[in-house]
N, CA, C and O of each residue as an XYZ file, in Angstrom:
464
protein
N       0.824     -1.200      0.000
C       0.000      0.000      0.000
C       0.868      1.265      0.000
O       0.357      2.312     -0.396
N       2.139      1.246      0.414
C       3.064      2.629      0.691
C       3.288      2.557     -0.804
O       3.466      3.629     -1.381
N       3.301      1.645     -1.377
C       4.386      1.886     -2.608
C       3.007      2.128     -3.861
O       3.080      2.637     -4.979
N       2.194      1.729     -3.370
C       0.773      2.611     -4.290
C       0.686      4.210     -3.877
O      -0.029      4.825     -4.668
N       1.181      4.935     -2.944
C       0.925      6.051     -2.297
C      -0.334      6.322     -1.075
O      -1.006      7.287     -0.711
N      -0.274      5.610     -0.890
C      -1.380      5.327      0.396
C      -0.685      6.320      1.674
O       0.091      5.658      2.363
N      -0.799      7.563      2.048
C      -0.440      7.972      2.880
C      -0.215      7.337      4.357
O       0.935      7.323      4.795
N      -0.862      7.016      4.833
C      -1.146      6.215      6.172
C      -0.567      5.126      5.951
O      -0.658      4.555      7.038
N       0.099      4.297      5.100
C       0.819      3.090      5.134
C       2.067      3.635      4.812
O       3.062      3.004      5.167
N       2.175      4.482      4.325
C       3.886      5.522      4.217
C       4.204      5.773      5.938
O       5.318      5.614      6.438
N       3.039      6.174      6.654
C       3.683      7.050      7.987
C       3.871      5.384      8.797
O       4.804      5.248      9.588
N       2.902      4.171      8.514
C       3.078      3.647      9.084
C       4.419      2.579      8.975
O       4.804      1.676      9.717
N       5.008      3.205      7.508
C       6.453      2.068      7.143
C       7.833      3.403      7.734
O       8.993      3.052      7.519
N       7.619      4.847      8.441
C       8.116      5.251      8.361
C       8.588      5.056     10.180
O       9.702      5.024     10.705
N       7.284      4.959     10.737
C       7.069      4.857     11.852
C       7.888      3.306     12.513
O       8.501      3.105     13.562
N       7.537      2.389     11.318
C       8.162      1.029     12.014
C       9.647      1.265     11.836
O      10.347      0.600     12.600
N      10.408      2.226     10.828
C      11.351      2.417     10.975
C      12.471      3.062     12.309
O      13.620      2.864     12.705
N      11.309      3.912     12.645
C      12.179      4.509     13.936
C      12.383      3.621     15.007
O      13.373      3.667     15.738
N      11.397      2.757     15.118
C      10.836      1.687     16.371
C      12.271      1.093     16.211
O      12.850      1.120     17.297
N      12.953      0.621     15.315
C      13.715     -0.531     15.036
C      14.856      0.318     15.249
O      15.922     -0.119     15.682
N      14.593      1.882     14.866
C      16.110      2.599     15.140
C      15.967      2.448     17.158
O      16.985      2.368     17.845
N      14.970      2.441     17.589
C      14.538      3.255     18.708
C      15.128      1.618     20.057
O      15.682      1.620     21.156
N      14.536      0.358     19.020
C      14.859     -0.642     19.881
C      16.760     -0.273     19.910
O      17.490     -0.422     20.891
N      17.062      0.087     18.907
C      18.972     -0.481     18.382
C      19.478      0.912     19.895
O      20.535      0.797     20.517
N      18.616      1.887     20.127
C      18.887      2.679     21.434
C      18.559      2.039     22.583
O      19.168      2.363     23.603
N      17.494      0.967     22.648
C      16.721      0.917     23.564
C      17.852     -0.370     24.775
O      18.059     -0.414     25.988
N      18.280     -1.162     23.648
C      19.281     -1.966     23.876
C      20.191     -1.835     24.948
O      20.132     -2.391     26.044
N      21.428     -0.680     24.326
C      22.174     -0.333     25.205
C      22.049      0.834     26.481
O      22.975      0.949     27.283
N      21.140      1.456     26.552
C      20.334      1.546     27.570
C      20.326      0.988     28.774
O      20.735      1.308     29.891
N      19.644     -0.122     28.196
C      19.771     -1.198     29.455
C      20.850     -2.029     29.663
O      21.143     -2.265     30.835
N      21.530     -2.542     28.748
C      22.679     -3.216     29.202
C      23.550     -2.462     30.003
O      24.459     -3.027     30.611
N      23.283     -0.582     30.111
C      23.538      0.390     30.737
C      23.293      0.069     32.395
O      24.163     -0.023     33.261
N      21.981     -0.055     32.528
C      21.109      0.308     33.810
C      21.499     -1.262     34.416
O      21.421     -1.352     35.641
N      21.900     -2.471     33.692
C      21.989     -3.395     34.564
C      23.592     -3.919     34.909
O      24.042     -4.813     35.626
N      24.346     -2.655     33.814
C      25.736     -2.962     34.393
C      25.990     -2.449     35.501
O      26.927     -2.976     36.100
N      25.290     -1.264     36.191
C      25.249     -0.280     37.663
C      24.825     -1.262     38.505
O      25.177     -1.046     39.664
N      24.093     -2.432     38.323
C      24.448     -3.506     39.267
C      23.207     -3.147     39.930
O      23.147     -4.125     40.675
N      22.256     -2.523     40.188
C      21.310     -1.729     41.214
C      22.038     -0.286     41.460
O      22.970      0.430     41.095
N      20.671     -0.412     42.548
C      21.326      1.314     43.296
C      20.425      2.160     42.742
O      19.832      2.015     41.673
N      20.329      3.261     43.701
C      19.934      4.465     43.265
C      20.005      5.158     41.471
O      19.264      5.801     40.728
N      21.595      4.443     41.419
C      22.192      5.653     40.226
C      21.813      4.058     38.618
O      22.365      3.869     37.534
N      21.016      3.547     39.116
C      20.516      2.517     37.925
C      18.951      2.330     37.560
O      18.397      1.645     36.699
N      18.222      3.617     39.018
C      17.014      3.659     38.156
C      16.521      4.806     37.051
O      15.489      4.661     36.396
N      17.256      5.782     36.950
C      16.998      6.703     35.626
C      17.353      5.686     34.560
O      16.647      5.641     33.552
N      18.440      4.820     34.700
C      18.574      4.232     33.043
C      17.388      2.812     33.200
O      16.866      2.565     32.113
N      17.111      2.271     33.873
C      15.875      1.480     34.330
C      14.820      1.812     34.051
O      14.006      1.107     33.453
N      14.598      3.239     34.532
C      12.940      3.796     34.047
C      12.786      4.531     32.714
O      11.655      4.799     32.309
N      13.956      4.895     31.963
C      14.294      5.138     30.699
C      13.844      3.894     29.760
O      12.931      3.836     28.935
N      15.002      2.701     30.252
C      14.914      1.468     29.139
C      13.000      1.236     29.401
O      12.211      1.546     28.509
N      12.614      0.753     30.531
C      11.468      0.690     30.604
C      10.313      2.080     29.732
O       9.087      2.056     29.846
N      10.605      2.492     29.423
C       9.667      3.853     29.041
C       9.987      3.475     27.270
O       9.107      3.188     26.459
N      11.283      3.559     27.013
C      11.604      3.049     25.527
C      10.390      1.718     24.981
O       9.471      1.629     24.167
N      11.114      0.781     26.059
C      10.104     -0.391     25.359
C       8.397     -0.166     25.624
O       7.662     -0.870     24.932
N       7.822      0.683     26.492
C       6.374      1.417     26.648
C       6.408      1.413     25.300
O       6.031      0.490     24.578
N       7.051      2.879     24.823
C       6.813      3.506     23.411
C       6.974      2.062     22.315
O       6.016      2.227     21.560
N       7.558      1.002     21.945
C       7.773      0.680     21.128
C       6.330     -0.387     21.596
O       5.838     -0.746     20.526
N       5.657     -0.887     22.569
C       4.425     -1.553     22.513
C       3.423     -0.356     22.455
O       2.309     -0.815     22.203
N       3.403      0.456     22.535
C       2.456      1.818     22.004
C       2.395      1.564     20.096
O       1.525      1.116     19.349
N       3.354      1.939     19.940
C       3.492      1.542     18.240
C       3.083     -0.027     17.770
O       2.632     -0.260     16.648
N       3.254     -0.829     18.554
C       3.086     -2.149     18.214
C       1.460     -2.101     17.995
O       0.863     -2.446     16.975
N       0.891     -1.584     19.215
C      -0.256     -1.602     19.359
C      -1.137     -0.698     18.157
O      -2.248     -0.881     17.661
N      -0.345      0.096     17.998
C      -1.495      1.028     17.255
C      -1.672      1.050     15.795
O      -2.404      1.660     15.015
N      -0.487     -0.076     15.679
C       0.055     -0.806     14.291
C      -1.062     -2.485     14.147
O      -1.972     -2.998     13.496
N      -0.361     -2.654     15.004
C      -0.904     -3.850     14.423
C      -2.060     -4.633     15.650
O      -2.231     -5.807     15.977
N      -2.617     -3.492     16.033
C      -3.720     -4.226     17.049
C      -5.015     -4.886     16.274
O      -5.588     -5.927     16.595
N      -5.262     -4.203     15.411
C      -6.275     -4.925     14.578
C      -6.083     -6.189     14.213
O      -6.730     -7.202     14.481
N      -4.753     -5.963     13.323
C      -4.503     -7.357     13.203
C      -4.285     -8.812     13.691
O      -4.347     -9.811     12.974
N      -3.940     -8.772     15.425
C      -4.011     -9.584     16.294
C      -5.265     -9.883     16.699
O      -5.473    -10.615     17.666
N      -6.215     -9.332     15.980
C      -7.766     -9.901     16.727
C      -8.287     -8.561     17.795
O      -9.403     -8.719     18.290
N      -7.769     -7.674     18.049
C      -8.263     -6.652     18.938
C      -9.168     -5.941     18.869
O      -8.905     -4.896     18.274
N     -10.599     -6.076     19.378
C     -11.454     -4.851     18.909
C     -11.157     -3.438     18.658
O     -10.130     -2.971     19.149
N     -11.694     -2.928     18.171
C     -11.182     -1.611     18.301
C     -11.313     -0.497     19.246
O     -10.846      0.638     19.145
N     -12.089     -1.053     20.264
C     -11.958     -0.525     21.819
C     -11.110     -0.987     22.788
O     -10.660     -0.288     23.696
N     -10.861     -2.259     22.600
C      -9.974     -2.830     22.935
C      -8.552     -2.471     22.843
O      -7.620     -2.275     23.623
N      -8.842     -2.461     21.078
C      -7.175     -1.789     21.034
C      -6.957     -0.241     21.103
O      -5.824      0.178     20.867
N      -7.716      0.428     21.336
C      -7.835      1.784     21.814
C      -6.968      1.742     23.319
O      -5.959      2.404     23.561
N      -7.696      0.720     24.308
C      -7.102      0.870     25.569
C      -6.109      0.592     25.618
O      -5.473      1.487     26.174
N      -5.070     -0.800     25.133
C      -3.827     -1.159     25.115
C      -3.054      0.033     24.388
O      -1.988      0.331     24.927
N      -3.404      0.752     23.273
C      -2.660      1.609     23.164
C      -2.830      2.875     24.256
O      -1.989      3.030     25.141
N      -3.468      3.365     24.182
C      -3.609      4.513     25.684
C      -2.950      4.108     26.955
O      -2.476      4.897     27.772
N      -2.963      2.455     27.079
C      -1.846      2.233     28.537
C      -0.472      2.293     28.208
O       0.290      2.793     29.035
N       0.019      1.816     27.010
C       1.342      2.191     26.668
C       1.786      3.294     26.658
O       2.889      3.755     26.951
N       0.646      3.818     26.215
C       0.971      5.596     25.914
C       1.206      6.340     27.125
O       2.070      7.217     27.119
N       0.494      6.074     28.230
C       0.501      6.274     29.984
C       2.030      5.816     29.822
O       2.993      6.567     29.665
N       2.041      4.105     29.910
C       3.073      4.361     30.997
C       4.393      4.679     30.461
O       5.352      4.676     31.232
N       4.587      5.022     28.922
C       5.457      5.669     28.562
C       6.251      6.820     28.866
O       7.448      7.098     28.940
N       4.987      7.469     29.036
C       5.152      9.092     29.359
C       5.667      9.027     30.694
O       6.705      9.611     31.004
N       4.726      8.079     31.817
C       5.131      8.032     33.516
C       6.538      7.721     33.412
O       7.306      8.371     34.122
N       6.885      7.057     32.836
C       7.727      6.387     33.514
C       8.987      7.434     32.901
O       9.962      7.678     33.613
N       8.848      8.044     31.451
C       9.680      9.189     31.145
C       9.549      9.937     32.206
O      10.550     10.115     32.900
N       8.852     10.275     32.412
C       8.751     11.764     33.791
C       9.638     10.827     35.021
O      10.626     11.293     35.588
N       9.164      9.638     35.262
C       9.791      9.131     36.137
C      11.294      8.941     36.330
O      11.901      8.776     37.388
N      11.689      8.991     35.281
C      13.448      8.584     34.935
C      14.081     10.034     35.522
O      14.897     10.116     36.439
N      13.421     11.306     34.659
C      13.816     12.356     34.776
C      13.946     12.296     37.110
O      14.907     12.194     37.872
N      12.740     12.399     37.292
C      12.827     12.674     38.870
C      13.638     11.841     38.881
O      14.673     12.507     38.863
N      13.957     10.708     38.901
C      15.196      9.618     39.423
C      16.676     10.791     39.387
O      17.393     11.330     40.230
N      16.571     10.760     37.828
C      18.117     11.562     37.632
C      18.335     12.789     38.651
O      19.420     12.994     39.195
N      16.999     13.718     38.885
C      17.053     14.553     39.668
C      17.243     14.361     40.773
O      17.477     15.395     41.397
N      17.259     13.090     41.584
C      17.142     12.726     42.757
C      19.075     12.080     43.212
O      19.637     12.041     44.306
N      19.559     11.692     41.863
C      20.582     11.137     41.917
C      21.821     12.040     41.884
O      22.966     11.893     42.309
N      21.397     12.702     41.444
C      22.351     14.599     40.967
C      22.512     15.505     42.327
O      23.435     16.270     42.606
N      21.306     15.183     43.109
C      21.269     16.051     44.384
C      22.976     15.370     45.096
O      23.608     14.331     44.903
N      23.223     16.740     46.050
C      24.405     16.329     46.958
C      23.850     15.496     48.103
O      22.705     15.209     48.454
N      25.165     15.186     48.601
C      24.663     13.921     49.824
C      24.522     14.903     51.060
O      24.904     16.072     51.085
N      23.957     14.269     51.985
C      23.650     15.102     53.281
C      24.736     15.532     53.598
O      25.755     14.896     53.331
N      24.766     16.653     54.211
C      26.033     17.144     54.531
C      27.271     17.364     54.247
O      28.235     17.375     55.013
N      27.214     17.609     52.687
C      28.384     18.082     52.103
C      27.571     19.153     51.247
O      26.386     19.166     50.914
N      28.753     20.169     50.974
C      28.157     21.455     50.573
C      28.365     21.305     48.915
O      29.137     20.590     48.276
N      27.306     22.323     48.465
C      27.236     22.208     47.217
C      28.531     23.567     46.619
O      28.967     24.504     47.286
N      28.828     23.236     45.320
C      29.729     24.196     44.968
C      29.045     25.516     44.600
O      27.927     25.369     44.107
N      29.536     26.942     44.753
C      28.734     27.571     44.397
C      29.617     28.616     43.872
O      30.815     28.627     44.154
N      29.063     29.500     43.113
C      29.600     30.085     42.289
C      29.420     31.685     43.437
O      28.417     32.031     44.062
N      30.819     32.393     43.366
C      31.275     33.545     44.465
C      29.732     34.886     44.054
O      29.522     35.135     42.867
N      29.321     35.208     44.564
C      28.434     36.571     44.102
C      29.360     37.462     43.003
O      30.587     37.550     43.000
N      28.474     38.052     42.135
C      28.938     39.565     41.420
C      29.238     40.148     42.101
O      28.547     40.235     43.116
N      30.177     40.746     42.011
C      30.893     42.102     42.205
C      29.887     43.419     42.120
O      30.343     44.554     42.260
């Protein structure tokens, strides 16, 4: 259908393209978050890799839910939960990193002298 000009089967061969660029990121990522062994400083790349593979069952879903037999309310919801916990768990990575960046109790932060 892309190669008849079918718009919507163009975005959707353009779309499976990124997914496949997006897994080849999604990868080392995590082989990232599970070389930190745990810890604090392994859940931003944890809730990252997790949020990546969200987005790539978001696309799965909104691709090819029909085709697995999914009503189309059905596959409305599986895509809308991917789409959730994509986003959460993006927001979530971010607070992690923010949480991991903070100084430790009782050591001072560096600060830059006042203007003159």
């Amino acid at each position: 259908a892309a190669l008849q000009g079918d718009v919507t089967a163009i975005t959707d061969v353009i779309t499976d393209l990124f997914d496949g660029a997006l897994l080849v990121v999604a990868v080392p990522v995590l082989r990232a978050a599970l070389a930190l062994g745990g810890g604090i400083v392994a859940w931003p790349w944890g809730l990252l890799t997790l949020s990546l593979l969200a987005w790539l069952g978001y696309d799965a879903a909104a691709t090819w839910g029909a085709a697995v037999g999914l009503s189309p309310r059905a596959d409305r919801v599986v895509v809308e939960v991917f789409r959730a916990l994509g986003a959460i768990t993006a927001y979530s990575a971010g607070v992690a990193q923010r949480w991991v960046m903070q100084p430790a109790p009782g050591t001072a932060e560096l600060e830059e002298p006042p203007a003159a």
